[in-house]
C-alpha positions in Angstrom: -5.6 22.9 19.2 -3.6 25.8 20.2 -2.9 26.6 23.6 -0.7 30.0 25.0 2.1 27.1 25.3 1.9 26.2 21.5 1.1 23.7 19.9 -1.2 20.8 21.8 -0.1 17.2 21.0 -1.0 13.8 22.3 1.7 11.3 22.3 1.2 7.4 22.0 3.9 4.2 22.6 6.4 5.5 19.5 6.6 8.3 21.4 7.5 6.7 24.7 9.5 3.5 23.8 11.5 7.0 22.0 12.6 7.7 25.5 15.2 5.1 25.7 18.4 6.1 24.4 18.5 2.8 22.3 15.6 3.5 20.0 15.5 4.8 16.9 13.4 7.6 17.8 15.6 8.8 20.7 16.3 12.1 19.5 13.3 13.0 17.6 11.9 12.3 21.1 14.2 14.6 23.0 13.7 17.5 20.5 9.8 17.3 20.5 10.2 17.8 24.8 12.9 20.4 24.1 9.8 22.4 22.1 7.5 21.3 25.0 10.0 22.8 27.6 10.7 26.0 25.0 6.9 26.5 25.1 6.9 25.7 21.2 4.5 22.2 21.9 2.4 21.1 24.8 3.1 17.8 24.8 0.3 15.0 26.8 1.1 11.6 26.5 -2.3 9.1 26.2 -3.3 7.0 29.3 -4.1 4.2 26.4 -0.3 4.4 25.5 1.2 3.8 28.8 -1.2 0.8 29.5 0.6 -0.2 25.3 3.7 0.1 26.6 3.1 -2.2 29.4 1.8 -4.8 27.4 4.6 -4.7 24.9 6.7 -5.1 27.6 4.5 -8.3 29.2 4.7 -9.7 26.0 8.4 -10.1 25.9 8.8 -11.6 28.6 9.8 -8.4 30.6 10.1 -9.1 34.6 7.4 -7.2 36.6 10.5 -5.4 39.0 12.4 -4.3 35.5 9.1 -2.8 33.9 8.4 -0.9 37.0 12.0 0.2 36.4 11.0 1.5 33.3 8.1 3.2 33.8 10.3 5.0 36.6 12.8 5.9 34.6 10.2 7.0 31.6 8.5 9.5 34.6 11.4 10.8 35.4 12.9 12.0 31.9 9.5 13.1 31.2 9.2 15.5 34.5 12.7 17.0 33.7 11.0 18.2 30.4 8.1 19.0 32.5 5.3 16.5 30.8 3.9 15.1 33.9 0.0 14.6 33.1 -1.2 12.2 31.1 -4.7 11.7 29.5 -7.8 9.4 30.4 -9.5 7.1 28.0 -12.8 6.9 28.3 -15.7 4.6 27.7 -16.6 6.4 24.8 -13.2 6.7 23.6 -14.0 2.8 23.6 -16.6 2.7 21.9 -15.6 4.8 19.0 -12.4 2.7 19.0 -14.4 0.1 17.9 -16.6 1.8 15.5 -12.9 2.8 14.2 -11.8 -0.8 14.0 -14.8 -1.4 11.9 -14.5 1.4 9.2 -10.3 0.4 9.3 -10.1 -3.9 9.9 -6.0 -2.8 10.0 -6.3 -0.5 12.8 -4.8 -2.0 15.9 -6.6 -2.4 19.2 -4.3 1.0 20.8 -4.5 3.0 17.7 -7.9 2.7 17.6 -8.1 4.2 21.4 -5.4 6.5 20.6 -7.4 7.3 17.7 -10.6 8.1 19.5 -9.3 9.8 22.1 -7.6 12.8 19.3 -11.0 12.6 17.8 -12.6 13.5 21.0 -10.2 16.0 21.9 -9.5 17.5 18.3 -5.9 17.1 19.4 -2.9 16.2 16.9 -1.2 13.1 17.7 2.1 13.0 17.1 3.3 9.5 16.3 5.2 8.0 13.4 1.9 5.8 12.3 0.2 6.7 9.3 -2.8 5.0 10.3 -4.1 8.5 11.5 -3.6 10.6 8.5 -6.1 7.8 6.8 -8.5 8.4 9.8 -8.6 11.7 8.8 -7.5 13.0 12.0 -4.8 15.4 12.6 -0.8 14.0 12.9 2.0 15.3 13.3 4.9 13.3 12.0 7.2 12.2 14.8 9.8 11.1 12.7 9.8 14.6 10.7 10.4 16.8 14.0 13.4 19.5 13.9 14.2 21.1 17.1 
């Protein structure tokens, strides 16, 4: 979907463990919000990846006070670039995911919501998982993005 600030993408967890500096995806992350803040992309990150982040996080052991921290930090970069809303899931969103899991046993439980939600939206996602090109649903290759 097109919008008069270019090209409308939803973003999932690549995209926002891609914040910190650390990762691997660090500067194809930076150069997709330099396009958002050039008005080339509109970029919208998925409620259903914040809530994946977070559970990553739980799941290694990460202290409540430092993944507050995080998510903090993640806001903050993300309003310089100006990306401040994010998308709901909702229940249908649900229950597609799981129709989704059913057609694709691989698919995990976030890609599947991430998933539903582009095919509700007819957004691109733009993510470094090629589980969505087998969905059928648009992508947009994060690790293929030139500033």
């Amino acid at each position: 979907m097109a919008s008069e600030f270019g090209q409308q993408v939803i973003v999932e967890s690549d995209f926002l463990f891609g914040l910190r500096k650390s990762d691997v995806r660090h500067s194809k992350v930076i150069a997709a919000l330099e396009m958002h803040k050039n008005g080339r992309l509109r970029i919208t990150p998925l409620s259903s990846a914040v809530l994946e982040v977070r559970a990553v996080l739980y799941s290694r052991g990460v202290q409540s006070k430092d993944i507050e921290e995080t998510f903090t930090l993640m806001a903050a970069l993300l309003a310089e670039y100006d990306v401040n809303d994010t998308l709901p899931v909702n229940i249908s969103d649900v229950i597609v995911a799981e129709r989704l899991r059913q057609d694709e046993p691989g698919l995990t439980f976030f890609d599947s919501l991430h998933a539903a939600a582009s095919k509700r939206l007819g957004v691109t996602l733009l993510s470094s998982e090629g589980a969505y090109h087998r969905l059928g649903l648009p992508a947009m290759d994060l690790d293929k993005v030139k500033s």
